[in-house]
C-alpha positions as CSV (number, residue, x, y, z in Angstrom):
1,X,43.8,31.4,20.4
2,X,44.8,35.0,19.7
3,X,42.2,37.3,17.5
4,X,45.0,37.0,14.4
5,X,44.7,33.0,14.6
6,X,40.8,32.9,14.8
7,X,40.8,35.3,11.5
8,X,43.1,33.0,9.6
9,X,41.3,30.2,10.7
10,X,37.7,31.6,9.3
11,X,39.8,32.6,6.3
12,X,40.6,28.9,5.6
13,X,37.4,28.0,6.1
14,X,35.4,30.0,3.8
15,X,38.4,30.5,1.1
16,X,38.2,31.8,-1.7
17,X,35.3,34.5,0.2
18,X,36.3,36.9,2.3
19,X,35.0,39.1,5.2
20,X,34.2,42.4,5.4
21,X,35.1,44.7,8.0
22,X,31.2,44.4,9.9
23,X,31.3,40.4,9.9
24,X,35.0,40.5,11.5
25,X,33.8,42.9,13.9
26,X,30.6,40.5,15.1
27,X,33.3,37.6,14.7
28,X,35.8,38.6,16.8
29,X,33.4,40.1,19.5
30,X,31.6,36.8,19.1
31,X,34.4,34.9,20.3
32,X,35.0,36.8,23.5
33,X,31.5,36.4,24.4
34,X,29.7,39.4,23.7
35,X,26.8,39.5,23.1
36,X,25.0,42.0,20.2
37,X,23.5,44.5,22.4
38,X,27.1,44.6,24.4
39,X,28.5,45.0,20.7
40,X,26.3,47.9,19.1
41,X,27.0,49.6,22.5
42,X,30.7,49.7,21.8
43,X,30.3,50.8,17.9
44,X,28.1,52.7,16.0
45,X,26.2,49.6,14.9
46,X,22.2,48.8,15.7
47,X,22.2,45.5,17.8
48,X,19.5,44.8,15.5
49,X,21.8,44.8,12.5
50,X,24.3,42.9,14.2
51,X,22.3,40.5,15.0
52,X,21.3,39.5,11.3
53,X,24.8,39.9,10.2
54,X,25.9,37.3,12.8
55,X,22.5,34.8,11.5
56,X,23.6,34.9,8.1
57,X,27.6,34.2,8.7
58,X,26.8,31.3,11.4
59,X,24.4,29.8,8.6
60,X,27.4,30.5,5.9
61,X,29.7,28.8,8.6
62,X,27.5,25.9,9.2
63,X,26.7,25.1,5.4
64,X,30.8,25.2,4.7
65,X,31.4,22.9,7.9
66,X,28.0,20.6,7.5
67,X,27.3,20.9,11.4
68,X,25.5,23.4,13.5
69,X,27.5,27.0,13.9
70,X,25.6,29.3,15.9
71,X,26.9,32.4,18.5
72,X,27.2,30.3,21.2
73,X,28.5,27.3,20.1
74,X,31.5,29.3,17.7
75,X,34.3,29.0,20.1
76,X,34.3,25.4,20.9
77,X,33.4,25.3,16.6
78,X,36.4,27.3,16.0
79,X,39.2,25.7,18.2
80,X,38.2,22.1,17.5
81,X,38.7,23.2,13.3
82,X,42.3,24.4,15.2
83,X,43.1,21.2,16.5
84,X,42.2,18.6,13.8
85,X,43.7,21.2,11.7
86,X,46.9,20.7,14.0
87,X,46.4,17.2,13.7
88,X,46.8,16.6,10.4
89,X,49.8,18.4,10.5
90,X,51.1,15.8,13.0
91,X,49.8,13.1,11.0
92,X,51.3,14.5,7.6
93,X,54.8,14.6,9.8
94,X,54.3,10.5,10.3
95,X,55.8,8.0,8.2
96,X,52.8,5.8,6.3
97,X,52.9,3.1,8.2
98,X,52.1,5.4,11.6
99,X,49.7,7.4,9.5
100,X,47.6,4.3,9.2
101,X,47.7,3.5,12.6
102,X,46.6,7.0,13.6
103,X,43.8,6.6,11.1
104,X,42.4,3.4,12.0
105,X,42.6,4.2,16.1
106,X,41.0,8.0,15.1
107,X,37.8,6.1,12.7
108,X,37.2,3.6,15.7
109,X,36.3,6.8,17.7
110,X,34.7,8.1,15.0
111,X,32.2,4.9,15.2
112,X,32.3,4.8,18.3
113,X,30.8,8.6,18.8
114,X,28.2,8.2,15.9
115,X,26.9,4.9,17.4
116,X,26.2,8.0,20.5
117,X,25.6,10.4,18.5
118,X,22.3,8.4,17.0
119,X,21.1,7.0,20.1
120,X,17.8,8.4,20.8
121,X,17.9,11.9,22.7
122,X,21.7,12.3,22.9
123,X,22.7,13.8,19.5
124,X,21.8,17.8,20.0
125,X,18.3,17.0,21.4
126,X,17.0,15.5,19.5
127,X,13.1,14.0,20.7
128,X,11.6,11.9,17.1
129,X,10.4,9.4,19.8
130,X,6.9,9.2,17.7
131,X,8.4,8.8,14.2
132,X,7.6,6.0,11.8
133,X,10.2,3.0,10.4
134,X,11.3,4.2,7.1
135,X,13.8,1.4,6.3
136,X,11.7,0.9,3.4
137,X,11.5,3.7,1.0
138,X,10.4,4.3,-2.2
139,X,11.6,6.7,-5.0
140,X,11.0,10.4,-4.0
141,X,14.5,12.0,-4.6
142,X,13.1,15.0,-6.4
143,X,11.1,15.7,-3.6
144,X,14.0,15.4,-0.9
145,X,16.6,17.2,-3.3
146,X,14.0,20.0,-3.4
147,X,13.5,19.8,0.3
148,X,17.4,20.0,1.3
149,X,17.6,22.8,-0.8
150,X,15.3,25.1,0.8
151,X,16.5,24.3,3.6
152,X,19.8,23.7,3.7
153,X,20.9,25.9,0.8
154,X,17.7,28.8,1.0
155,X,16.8,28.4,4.9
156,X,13.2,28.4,4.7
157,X,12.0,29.1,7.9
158,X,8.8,27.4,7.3
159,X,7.9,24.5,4.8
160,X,4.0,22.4,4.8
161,X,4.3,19.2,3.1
162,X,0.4,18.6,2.1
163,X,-1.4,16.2,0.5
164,X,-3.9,13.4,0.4
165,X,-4.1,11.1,3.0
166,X,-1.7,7.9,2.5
167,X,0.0,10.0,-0.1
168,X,3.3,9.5,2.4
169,X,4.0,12.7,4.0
170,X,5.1,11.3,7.1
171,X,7.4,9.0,5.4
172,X,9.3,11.6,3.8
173,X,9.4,14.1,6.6
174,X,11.2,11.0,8.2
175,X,13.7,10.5,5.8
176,X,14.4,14.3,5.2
177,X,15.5,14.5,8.7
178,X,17.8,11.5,8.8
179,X,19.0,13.1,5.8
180,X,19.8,16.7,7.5
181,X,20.0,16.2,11.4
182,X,23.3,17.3,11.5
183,X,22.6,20.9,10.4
184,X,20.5,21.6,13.3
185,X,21.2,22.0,17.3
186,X,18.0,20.6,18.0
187,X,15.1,18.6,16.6
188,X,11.7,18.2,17.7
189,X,9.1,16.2,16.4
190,X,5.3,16.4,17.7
191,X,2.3,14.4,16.2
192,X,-0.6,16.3,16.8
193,X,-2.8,13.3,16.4
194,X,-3.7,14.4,20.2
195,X,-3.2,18.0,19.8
196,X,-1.6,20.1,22.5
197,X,-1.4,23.6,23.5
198,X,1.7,25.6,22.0
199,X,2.6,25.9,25.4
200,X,4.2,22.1,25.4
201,X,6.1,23.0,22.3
202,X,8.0,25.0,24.0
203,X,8.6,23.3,27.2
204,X,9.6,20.4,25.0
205,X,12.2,22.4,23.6
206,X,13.7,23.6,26.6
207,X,13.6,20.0,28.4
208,X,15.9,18.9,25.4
209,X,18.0,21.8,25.4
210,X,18.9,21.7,28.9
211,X,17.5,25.7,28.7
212,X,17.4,27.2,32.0
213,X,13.6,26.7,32.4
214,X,11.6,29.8,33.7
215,X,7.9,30.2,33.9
216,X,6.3,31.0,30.8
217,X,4.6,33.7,30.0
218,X,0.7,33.2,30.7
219,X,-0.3,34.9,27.1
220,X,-0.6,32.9,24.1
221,X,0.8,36.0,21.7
222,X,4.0,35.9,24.4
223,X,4.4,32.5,24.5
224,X,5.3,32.8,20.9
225,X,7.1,35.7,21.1
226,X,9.3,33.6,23.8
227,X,9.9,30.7,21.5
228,X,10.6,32.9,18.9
229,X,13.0,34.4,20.5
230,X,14.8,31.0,21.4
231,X,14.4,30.2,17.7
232,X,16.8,33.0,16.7
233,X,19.6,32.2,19.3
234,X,19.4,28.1,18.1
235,X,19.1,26.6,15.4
236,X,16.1,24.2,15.4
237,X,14.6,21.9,13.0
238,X,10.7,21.7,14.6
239,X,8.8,18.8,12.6
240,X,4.6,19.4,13.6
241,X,2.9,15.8,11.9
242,X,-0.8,15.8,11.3
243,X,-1.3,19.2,11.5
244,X,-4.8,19.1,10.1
245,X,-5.9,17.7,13.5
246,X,-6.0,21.1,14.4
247,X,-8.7,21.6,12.3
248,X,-12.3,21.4,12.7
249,X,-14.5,19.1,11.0
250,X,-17.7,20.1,8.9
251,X,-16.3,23.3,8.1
252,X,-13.7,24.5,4.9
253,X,-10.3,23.2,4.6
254,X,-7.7,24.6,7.1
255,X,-10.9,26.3,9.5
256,X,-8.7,25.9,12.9
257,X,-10.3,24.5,16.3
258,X,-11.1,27.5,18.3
259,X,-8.7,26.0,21.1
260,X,-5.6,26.0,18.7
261,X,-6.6,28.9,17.2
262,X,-3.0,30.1,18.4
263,X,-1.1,28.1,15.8
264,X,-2.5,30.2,13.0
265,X,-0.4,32.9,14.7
266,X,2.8,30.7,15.0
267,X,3.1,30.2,11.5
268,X,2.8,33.4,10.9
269,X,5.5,34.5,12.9
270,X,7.9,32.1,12.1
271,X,6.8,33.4,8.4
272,X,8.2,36.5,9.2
273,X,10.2,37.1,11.8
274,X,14.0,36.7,11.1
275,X,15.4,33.8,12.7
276,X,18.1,30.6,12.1
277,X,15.5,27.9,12.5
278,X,12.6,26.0,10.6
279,X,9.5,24.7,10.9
280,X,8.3,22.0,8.6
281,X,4.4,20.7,8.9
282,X,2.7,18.0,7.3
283,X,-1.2,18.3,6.7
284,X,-4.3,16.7,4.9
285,X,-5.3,19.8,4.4
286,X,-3.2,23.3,3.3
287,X,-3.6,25.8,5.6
288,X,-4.5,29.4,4.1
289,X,-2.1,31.0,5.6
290,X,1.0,29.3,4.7
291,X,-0.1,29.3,1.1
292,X,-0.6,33.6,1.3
293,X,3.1,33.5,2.8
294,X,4.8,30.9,0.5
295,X,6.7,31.9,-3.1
296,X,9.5,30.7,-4.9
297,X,11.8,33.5,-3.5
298,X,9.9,33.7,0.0
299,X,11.5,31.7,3.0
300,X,7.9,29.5,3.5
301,X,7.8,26.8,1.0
302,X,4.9,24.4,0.0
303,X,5.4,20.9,-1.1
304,X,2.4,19.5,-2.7
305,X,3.3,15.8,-2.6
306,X,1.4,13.5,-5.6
307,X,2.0,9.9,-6.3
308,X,5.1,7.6,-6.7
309,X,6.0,7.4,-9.5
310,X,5.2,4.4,-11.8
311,X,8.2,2.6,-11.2
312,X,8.6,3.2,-7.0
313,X,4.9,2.2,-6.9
314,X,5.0,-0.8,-8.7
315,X,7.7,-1.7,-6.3
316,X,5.2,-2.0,-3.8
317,X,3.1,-4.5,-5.3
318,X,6.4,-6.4,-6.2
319,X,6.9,-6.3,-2.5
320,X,3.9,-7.5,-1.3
321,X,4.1,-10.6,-3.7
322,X,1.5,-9.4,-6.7
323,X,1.9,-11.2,-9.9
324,X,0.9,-10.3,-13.2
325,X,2.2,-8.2,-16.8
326,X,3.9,-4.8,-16.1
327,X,1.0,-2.9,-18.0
328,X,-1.3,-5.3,-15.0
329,X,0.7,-4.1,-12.6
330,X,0.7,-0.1,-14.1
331,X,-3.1,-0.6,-14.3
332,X,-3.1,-1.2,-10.8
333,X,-0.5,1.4,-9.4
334,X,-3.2,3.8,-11.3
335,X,-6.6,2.8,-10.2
336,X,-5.2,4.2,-6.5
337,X,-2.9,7.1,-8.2
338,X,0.2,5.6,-6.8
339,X,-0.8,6.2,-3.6
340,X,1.6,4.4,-1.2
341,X,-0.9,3.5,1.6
342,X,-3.6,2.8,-0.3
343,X,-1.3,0.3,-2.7
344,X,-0.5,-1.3,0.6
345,X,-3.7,-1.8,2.0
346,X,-5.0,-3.0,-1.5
347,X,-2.0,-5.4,-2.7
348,X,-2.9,-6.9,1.1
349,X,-6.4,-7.7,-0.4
350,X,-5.7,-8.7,-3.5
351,X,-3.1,-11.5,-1.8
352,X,-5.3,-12.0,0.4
353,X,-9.1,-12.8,-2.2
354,X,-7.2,-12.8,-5.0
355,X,-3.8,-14.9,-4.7
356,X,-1.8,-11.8,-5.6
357,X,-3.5,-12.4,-9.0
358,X,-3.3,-8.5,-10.6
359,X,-5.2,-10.1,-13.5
360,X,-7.8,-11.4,-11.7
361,X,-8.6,-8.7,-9.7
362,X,-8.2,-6.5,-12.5
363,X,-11.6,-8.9,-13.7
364,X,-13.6,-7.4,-10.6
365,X,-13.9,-3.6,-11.8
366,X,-14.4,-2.7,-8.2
367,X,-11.3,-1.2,-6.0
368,X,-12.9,0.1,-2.6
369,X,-11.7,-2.7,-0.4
370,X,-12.3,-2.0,3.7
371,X,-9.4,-0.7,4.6
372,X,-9.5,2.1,2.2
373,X,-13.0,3.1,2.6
374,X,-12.4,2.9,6.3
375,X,-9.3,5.8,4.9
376,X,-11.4,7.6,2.9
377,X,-14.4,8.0,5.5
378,X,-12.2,9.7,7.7
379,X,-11.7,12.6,4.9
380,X,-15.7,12.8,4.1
381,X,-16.6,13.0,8.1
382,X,-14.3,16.4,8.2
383,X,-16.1,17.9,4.7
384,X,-18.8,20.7,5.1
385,X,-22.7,20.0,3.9
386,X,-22.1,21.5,0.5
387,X,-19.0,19.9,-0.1
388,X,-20.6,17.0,0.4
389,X,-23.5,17.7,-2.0
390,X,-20.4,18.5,-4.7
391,X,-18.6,15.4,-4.3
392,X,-22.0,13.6,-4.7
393,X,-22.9,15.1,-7.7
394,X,-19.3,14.6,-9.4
395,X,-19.3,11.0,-8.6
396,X,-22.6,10.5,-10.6
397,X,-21.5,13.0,-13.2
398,X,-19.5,11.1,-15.9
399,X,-17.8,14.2,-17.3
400,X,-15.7,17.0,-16.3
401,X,-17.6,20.0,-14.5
402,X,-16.7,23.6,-15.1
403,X,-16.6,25.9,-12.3
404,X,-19.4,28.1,-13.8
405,X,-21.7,24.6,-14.6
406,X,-21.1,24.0,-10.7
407,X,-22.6,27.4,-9.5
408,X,-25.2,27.0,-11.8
409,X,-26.5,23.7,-10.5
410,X,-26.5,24.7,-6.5
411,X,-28.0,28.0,-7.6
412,X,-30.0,30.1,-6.1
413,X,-30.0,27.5,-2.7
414,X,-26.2,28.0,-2.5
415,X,-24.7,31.5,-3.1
416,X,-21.9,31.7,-5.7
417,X,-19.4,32.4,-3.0
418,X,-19.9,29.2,-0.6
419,X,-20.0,27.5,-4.1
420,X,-16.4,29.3,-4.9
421,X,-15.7,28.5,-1.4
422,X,-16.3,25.0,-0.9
423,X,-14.3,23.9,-4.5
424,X,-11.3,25.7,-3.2
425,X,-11.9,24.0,0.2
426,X,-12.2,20.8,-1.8
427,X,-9.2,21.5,-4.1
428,X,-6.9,22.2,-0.7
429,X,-8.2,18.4,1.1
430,X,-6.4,17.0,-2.4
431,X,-10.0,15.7,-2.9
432,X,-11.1,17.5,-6.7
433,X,-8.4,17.5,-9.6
434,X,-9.0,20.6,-12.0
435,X,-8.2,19.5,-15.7
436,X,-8.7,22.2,-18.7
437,X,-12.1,20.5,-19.2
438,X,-13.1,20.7,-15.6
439,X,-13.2,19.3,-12.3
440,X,-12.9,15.6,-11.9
441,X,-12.2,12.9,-9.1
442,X,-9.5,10.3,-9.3
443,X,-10.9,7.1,-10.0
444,X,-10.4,5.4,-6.0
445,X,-12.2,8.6,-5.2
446,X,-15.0,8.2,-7.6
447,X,-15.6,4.8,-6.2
448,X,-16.1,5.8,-2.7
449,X,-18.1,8.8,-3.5
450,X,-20.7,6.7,-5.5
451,X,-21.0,4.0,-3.1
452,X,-21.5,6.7,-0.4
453,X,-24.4,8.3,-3.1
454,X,-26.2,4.9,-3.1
455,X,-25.9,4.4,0.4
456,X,-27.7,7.8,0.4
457,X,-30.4,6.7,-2.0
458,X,-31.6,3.7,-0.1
459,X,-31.6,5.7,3.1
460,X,-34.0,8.4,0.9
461,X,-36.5,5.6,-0.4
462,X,-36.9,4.3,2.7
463,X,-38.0,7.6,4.2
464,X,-40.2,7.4,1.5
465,X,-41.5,4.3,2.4
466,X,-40.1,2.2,0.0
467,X,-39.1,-0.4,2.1
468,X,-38.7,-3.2,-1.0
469,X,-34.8,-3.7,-1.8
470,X,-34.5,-2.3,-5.1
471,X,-33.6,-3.7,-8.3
472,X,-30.9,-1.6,-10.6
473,X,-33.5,-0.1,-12.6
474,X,-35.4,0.6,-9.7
475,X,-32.9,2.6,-8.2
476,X,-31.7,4.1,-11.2
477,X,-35.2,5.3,-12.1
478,X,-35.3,6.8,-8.3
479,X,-31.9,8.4,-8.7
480,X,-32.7,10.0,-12.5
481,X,-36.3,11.6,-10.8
482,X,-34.6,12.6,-7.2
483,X,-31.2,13.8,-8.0
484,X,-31.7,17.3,-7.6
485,X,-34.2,17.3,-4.8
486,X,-32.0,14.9,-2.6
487,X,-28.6,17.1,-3.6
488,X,-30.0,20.7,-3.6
């Protein structure tokens, strides 16, 4: 393939655009092997310069052909366009009945490969060994048309998908990535459920990649700069899964264990640093961070994932066999804000006590069943003291409460900035909703928190020495006279 053919192929390719002079250059180079340093030594060009022309026409390349196009794999790219390109020449030449026997013999490879292609660690490296069955789906195209954008059209280089647990971040992570696999050499996905050092991340990457593996650098801050590095000369699609395991518990939202500590760093960098890759997390809880990084015309993005919507979520109950009116149904769908996993885990109950009856469990005016308030304990273990104390206090509260009202109340025990801090903590664990009245919790949460508030109570009286079970008076009498001493 002579320099003149490779040009008019690329021309073909990204028709009507053209090249300028620089991109030939890196191009053409490119394709005889050169790499950017050996480039900018030959021209009056920074290496550094070249290098970030040569990102941004492998991801134009890539996006115009819908597979990977990087420096390294852009000869093999280039001369297999040349040869299908050939062969439909050939198979233009053929008289229709040839053309359809070339066509059928050519698609039975083409199964043939993808059946490969999709097996598991054989298509670019890919390693999802610890992903979830999404075969059933519901609704979310929004949120995946907003995702494929940024990252197929924008190339974020960093996107956290946050939100409350059950909310069905996992889920969609999944099915983004069956979605887009094909844009990426490589793909790794790593529950940190058991959290590991960055240091496996990176030997994970290279044990897929069939990279030359060298010892590692023993520094953290040089790991990173390491991976980084590989990040820029492939393009990688790194899926981290429960990162708020990373966090510790008892302290605000996104305060990292000191032993990952290193992560906080990683983001950063792949924040900032110029490179063809992302990283996409999902979290219970929104890092600080990412949020200081992320903007609309920023390469970090933050998806802030809510319920299905009325329709997807009432799917679910349909699903799991619960009868009753559509506005029975909607009621239900509500009482757990279309929360995917706590719709499962209730419409199970309900079939289970309640005959799938929507209407009669509609009759109960509870909604904590076990399964969610063994969900929802996990979230309250990780809060601090005094977002505890808060959540108390707006579960008994039946109205909104302004920020100011808040202060006031923990006042002058609490300082107005661990007050401050603890409701932004809150509002980050997806655990407060702020309306123009106030803060409020969603009714599920309510539920728990006031269940937890009683359990509280009795646990008070009888350290008090009132051993009696109460009656509801009793304990409302006790709860009206020890409110502010038990919560302050």
């Amino acid at each position: 393939m002579t320099p003149e053919e490779a040009l008019a192929i690329l021309d073909a390719i990204l028709k009507p655009q053209c090249l300028n002079d620089i991109q030939e250059l890196v191009f053409l180079q490119s394709l005889q092997g050169k790499s950017y340093q050996e480039i900018a030594a030959a021209t009056d060009y920074n290496a550094d310069y070249l290098k970030d022309v040569g990102a941004k026409l492998w991801r134009q390349l890539s996006q115009v052909l819908e597979m990977p196009v990087t420096k390294r794999n852009l000869y093999s790219v280039i001369a297999k366009y040349l040869r299908n390109t050939k062969n439909l020449e050939k198979l233009l030449a053929q008289s229709p009945q040839q053309q359809n026997s070339t066509i059928n013999k050519y698609l039975e490879t083409i199964d043939n490969h993808n059946s490969y292609q999709l097996s598991p660690n054989k298509f670019l490296g890919v390693d999802w060994q610890e992903t979830i069955d999404v075969s059933i789906f519901y609704g979310r195209t929004e949120e995946l048309n907003n995702l494929k954008q940024w990252i197929c059209q924008e190339n974020s280089r960093l996107i956290a998908i946050v939100g409350i647990a059950g909310i069905g971040k996992t889920a969609l992570t999944v099915k983004l990535v069956q979605q887009i696999y094909t844009h990426f050499e490589y793909i790794i996905w790593q529950s940190l459920h058991h959290p590991a050092l960055i240091e496996k991340l990176i030997k994970t990457t290279q044990a897929l990649s069939n990279y030359r593996e060298i010892p590692l650098p023993i520094s953290p801050q040089d790991q990173i700069t390491y991976f980084i590095n590989y990040l820029q000369h492939h393009r990688c699609l790194i899926i981290l899964d429960n990162f708020d395991s990373l966090f510790q518990s008892g302290y605000t939202a996104g305060t990292y264990s000191q032993e990952y500590l290193d992560y906080r760093e990683l983001l950063q960098k792949i924040a900032e640093t110029n490179h063809q890759s992302c990283l996409i997390l999902t979290s219970r809880e929104a890092p600080s961070e990412v949020a200081l990084l992320a903007g609309d015309i920023l390469p970090t993005r933050v998806l802030m994932l809510a319920g299905l919507s009325s329709v997807a979520a009432q799917e679910i109950l349909k699903i799991k066999g619960i009868t009753g009116t559509e506005n029975q149904t909607l009621q239900v769908v509500n009482c757990y804000q279309r929360n995917p996993l706590l719709l499962k885990i209730a419409a199970t109950s309900i079939q289970d006590l309640f005959s799938g009856n929507a209407a009669e469990f509609l009759e109960q005016r509870t909604i904590i069943f076990q399964g969610i308030r063994d969900l929802l304990n996990h979230s309250f273990n990780r809060l601090s003291v005094i977002e505890k104390k808060i959540m108390y206090w707006l579960a008994i509260e039946p109205q909104p409460i302004t920020t100011s009202r808040l202060i006031d109340i923990f006042a002058p025990r609490v300082s107005a900035t661990d007050s401050l801090a603890a409701l932004e903590s809150l509002r980050r664990r997806f655990l407060l909703e702020k309306t123009a009245s106030g803060f409020i919790q969603q009714p599920v949460i309510k539920e728990y928190m006031t269940e937890k508030f009683i359990e509280q109570v009795y646990q008070e009286m009888a350290a008090k020495g009132e051993n009696n079970y109460p009656s509801y008076a009793h304990l409302l009498h006790f709860v009206n006279t020890n409110t502010l001493n038990f919560l302050l």
